[in-house]
C-alpha positions as protocol buffer text, in pm:
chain_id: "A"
residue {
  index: 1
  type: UNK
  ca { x: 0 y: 0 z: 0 }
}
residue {
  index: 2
  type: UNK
  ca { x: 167 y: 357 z: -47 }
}
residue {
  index: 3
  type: UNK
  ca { x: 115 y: 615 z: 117 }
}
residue {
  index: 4
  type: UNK
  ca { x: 118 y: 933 z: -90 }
}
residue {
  index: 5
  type: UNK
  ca { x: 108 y: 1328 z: 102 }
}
residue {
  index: 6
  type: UNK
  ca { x: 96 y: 1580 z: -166 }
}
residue {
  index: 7
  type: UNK
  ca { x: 44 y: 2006 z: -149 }
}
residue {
  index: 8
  type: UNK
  ca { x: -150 y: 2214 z: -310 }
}
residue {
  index: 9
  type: UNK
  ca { x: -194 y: 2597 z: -277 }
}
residue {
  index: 10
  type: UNK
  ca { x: -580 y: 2727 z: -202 }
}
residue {
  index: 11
  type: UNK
  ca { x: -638 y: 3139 z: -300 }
}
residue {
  index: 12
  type: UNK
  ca { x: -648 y: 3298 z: 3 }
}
residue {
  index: 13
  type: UNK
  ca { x: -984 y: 3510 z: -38 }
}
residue {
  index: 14
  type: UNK
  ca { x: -1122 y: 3113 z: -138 }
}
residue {
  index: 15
  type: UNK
  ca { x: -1070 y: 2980 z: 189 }
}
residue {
  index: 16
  type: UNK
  ca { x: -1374 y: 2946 z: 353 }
}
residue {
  index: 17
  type: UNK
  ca { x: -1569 y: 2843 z: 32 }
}
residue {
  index: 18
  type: UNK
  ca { x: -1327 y: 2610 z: 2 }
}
residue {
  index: 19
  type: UNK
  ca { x: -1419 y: 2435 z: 294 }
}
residue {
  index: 20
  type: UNK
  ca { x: -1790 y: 2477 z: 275 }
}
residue {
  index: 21
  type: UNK
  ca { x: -1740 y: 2283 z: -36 }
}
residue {
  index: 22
  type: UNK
  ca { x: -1567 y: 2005 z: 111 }
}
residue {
  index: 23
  type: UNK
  ca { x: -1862 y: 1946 z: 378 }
}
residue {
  index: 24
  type: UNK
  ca { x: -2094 y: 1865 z: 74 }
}
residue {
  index: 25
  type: UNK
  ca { x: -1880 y: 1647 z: -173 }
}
residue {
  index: 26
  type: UNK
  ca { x: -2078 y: 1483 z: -433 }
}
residue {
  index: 27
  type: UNK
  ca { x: -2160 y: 1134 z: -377 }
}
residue {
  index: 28
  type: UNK
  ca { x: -2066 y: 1052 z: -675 }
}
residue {
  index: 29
  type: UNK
  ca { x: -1722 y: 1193 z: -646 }
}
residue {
  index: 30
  type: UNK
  ca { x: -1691 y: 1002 z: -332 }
}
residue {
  index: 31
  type: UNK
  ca { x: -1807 y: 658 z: -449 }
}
residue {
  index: 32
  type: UNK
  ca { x: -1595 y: 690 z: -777 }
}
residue {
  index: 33
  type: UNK
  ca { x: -1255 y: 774 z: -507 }
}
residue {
  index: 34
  type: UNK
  ca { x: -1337 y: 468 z: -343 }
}
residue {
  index: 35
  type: UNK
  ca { x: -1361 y: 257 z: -669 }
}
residue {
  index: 36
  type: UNK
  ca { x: -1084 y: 378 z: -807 }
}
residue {
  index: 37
  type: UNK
  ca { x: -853 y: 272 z: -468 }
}
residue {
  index: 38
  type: UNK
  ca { x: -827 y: 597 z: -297 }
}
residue {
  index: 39
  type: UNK
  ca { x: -852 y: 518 z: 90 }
}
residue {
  index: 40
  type: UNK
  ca { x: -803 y: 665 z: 423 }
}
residue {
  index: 41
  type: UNK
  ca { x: -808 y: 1005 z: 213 }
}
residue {
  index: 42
  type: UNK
  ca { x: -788 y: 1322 z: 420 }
}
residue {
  index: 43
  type: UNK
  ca { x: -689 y: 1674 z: 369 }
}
residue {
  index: 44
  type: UNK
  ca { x: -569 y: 1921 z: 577 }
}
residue {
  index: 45
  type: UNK
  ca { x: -583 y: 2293 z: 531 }
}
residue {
  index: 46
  type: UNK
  ca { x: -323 y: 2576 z: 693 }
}
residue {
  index: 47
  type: UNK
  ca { x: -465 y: 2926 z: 746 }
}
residue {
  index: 48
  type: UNK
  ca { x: -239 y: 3050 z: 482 }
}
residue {
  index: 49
  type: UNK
  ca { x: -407 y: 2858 z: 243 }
}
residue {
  index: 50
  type: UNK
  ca { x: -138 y: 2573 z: 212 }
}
residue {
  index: 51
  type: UNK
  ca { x: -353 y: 2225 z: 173 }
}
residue {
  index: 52
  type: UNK
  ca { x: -182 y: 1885 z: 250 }
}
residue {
  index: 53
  type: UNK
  ca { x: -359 y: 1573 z: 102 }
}
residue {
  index: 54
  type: UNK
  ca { x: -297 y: 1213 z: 223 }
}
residue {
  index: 55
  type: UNK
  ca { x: -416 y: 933 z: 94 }
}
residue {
  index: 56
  type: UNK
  ca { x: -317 y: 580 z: 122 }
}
residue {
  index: 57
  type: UNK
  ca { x: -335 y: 353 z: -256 }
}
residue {
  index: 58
  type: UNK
  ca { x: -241 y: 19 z: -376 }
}
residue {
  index: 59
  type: UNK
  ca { x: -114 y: 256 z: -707 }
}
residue {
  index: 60
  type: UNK
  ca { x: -96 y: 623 z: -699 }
}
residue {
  index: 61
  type: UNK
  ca { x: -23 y: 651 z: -1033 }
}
residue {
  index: 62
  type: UNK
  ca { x: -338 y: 439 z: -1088 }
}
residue {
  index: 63
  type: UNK
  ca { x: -548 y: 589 z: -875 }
}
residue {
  index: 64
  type: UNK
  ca { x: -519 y: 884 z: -1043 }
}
residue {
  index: 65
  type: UNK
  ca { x: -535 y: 747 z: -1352 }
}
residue {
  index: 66
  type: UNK
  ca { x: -849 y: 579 z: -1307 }
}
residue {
  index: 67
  type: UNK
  ca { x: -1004 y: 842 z: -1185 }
}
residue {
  index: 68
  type: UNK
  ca { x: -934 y: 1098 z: -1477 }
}
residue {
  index: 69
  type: UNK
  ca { x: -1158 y: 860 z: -1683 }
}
residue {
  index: 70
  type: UNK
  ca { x: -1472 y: 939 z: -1476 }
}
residue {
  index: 71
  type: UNK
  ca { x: -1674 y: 1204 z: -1575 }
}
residue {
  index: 72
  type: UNK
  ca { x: -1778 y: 1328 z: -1188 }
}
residue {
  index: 73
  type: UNK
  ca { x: -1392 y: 1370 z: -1177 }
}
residue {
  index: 74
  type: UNK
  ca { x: -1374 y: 1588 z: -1463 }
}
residue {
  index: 75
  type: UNK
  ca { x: -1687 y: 1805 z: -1340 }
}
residue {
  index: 76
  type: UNK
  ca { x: -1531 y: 1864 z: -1021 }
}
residue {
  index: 77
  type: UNK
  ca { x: -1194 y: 1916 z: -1097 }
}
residue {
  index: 78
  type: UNK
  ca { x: -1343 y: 2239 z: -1351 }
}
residue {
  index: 79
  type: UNK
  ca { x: -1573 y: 2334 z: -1057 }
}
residue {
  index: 80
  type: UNK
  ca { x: -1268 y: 2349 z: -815 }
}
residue {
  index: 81
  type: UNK
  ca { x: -994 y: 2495 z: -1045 }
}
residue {
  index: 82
  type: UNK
  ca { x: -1119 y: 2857 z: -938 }
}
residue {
  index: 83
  type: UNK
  ca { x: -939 y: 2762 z: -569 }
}
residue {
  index: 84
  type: UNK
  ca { x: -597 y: 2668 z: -635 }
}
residue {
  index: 85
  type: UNK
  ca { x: -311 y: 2847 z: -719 }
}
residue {
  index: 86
  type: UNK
  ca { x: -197 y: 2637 z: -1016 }
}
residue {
  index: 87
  type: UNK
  ca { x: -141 y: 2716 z: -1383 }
}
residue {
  index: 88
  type: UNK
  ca { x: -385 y: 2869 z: -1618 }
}
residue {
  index: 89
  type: UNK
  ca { x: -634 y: 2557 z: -1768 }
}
residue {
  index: 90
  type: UNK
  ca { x: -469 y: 2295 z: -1541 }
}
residue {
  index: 91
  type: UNK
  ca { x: -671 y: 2050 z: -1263 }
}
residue {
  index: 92
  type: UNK
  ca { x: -599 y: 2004 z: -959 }
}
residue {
  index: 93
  type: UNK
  ca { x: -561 y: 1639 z: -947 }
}
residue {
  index: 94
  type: UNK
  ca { x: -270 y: 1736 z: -1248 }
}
residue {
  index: 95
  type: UNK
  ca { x: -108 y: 1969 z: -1014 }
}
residue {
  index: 96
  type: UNK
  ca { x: -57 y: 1790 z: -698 }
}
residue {
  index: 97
  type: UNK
  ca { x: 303 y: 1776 z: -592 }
}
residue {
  index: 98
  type: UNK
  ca { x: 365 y: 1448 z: -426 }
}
residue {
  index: 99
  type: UNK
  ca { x: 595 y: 1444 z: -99 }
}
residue {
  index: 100
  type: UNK
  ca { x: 870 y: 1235 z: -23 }
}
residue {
  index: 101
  type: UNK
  ca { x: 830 y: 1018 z: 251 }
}
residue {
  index: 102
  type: UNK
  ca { x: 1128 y: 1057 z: 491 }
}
residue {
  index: 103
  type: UNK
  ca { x: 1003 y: 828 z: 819 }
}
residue {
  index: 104
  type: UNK
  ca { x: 717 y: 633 z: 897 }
}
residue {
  index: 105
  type: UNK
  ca { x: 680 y: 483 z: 1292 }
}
residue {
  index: 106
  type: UNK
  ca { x: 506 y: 121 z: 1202 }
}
């Protein structure tokens, strides 16, 4: 299983929408994460607008990849663009920067 921590860089003046959001995900979005092997998923958000994601995978590389075929991913990726710092016509899920895992206490 890896486990994969990646950053990502909310606007500022987005913050709070940005969480609202997040208390109301789709269903759909959450049922195709599941099916395509994205568990124990959880971000965390800094006041400064810094967001870590975690999420543990048989296959990052995969998981992602399976879920860029689904169409909920697609509409919420364009609905959620408008919150991240990231360049012009890029997703999200294409502009996560994965973390290096230095230590893990088993």
């Amino acid at each position: 299983m890896e486990r994969v921590c990646f950053v990502l860089q909310v606007r500022a003046e987005k913050l709070e929408e940005y969480k609202a959001r997040h208390q109301q995900v789709w269903p759909e979005m959450l049922h195709a994460l599941r099916e395509a092997g994205w568990t124990n998923y959880s971000l965390f958000l800094r006041a400064d607008g810094m967001l870590v994601g975690y999420v543990e995978t048989p296959d990052f590389a995969h998981a992602l990849s399976e879920m860029a075929k689904t169409e909920v991913n697609g509409c919420w990726q364009k609905e959620m663009a408008e919150f991240f710092v990231i360049p012009s016509g890029a997703m999200a899920d294409q502009a996560m920067l994965p973390l290096e895992e230095v230590f893990h206490l088993e």
